[in-house]
C-alpha positions in Angstrom: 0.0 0.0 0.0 1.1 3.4 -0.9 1.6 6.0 1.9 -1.0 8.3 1.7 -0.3 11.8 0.4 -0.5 15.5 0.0 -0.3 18.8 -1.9 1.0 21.5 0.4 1.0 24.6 -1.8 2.5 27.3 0.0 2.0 31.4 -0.2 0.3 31.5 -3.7 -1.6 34.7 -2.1 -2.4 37.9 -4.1 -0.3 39.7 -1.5 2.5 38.3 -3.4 1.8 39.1 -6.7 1.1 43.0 -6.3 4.8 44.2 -7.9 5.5 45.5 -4.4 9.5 46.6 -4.7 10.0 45.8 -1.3 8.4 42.1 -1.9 9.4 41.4 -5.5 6.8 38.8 -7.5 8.0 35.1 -7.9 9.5 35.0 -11.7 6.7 33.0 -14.2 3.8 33.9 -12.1 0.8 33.1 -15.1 3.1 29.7 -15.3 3.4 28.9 -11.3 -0.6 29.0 -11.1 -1.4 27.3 -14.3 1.5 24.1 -13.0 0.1 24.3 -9.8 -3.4 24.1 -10.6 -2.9 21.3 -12.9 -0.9 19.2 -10.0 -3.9 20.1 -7.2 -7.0 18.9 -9.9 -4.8 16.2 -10.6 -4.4 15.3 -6.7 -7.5 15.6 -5.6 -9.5 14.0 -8.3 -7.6 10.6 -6.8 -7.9 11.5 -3.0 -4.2 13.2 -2.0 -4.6 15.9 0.5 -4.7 19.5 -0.4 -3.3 21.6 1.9 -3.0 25.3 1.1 -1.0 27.4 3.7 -1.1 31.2 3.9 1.5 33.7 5.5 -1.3 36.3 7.5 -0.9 38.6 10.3 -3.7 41.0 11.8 -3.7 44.3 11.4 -2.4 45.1 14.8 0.9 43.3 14.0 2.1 45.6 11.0 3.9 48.1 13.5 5.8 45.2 15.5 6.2 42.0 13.3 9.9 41.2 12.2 9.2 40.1 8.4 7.8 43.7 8.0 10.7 45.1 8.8 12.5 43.4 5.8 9.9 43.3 3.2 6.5 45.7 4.1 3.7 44.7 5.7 1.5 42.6 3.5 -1.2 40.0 3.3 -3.1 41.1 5.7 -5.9 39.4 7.4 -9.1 40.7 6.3 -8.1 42.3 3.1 -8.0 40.6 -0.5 -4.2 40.2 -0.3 -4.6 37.7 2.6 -6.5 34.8 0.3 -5.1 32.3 -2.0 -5.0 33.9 -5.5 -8.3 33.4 -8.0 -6.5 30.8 -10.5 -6.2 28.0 -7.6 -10.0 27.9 -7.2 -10.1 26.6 -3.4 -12.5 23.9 -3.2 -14.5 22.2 0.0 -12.1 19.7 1.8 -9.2 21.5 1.2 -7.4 22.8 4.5 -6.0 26.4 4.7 -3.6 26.9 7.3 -2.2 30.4 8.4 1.4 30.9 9.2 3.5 33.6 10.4 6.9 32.2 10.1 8.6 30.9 7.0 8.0 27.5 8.2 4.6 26.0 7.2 5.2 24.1 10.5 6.0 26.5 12.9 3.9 27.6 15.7 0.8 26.0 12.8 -1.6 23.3 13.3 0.2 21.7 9.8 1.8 18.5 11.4 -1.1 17.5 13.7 -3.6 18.1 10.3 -1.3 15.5 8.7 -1.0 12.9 11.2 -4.6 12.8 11.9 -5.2 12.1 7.9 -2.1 9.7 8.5 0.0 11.3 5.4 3.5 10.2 5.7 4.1 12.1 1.8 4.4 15.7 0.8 4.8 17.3 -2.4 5.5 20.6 -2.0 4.6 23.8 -4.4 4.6 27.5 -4.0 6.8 30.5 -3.2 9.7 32.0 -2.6 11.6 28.6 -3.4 14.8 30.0 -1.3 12.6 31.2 1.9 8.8 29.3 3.0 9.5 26.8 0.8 13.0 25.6 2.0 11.9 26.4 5.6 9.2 24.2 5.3 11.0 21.5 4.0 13.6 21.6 6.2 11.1 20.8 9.6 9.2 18.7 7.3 12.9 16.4 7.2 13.2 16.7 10.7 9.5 15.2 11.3 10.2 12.5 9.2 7.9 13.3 6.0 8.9 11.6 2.2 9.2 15.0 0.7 9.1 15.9 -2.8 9.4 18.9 -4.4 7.8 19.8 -7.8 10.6 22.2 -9.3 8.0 23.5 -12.0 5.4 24.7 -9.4 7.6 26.5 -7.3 9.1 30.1 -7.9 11.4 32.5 -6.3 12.0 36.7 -7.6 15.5 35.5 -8.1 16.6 32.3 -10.1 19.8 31.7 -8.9 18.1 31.7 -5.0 16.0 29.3 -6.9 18.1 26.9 -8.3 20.6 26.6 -5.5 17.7 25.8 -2.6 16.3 23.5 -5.0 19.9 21.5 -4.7 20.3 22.2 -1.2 16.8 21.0 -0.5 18.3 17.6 -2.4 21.7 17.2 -1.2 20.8 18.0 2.8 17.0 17.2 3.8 16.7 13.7 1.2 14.1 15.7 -1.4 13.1 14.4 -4.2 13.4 17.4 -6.9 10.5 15.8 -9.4 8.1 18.0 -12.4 4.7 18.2 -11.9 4.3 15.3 -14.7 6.3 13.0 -12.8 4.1 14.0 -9.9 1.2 13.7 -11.8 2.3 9.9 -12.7 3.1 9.5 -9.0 -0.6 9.8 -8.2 -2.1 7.6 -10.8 -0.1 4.8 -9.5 -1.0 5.5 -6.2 -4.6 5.3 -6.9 -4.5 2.4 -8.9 -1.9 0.3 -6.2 -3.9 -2.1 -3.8 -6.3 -0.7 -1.1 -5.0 2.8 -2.7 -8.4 4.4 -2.7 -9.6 2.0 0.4 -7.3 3.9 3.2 -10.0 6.3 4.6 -12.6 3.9 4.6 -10.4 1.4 6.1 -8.9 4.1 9.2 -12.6 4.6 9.7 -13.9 1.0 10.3 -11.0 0.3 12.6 -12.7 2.9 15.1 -15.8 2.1 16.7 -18.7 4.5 16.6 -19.7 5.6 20.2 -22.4 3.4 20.0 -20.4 0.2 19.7 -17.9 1.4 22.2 -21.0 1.7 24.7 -22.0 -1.6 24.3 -18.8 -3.1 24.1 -18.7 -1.3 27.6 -21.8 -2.7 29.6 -20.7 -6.0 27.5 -17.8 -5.9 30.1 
């Protein structure tokens, strides 16, 4: 049986995507959504996980948060800049997770999301490949995920930054640097391995309803 997986795309916010000088655009950015789009409808049409994380902050934080310091205060919570952008068409089912910190994983409810869906494989997406991305990847090593990141569905402003955390991402925290149609391939044969589309099913007949457990209970 396959381990069960999931889609983290990360920071794909219109916040992002403004031409702010201070918090330059990911390069390809019509190219990004359109890759990542295709690897998400591709995911979740055979079950993976889709888990969207966004980097917010309230309003109250703009005068005191660190990151603003470096790059401007941006996305916002409670302003358009905040949500995912319009191309990646959020669906029902899909988590979003707010962050703060470059890490997906830090200070988040991220790890506890995917150990109660028992996903043990990641493929990442999103921006900037050099900062969230890496970040994330780097606690997602330490927590003992399979990670693998699609190189054509992330993005950074700066291409060199790019290509060398994509190789540091490889040669120090065991990534797998794939394209989104390896990916792609990767999930039809998951779904069509063994018991591949039985795993939720099967996680939820192993737990008795409350009912049973009652009577298993005066039973005793």
């Amino acid at each position: 049986m396959s381990p069960r997986s999931a889609i983290v795309v990360i920071d794909l916010l219109k916040g992002f995507f403004k031409s702010n000088p201070t918090l330059p655009d990911p390069l390809d950015a019509k190219r990004l959504f359109a890759t990542v789009r295709r690897v998400i409808d591709a995911g979740r049409e055979r079950g993976v996980t889709i888990v969207f994380i966004k980097d917010n902050f309230l309003p109250e934080e703009v005068p005191i948060d660190k990151h603003f310091k470096i790059f401007g205060p941006h996305c916002i919570i409670g302003t358009p800049d905040a949500e995912i952008v319009d191309e990646l068409d959020p669906k029902p089912g899909d988590f979003q997770i707010q962050k703060k910190h470059y890490s997906a994983f830090n200070s988040t409810r991220l790890d506890a999301v995917l150990r109660e869906l028992d996903v043990k494989r990641l493929f990442f997406t999103g921006a900037w490949t050099e900062a969230c991305v890496q970040h994330t990847v780097i606690d997602a090593f330490y927590l003992n995920y399979d990670i693998s990141v699609i190189s054509d569905a992330v993005s950074s402003p700066h291409r060199d930054a790019h290509d060398y955390a994509l190789n540091y991402m490889r040669q120090y925290h065991r990534a797998k640097i794939i394209t989104s149609d390896q990916a792609l391939a990767q999930f039809r044969a998951d779904a069509a391995a063994p018991g591949g589309d039985d795993r939720p099913a099967a996680l939820a007949a192993a737990r008795p309803s409350y009912a049973e457990w009652g009577r298993a209970s005066r039973a005793g």
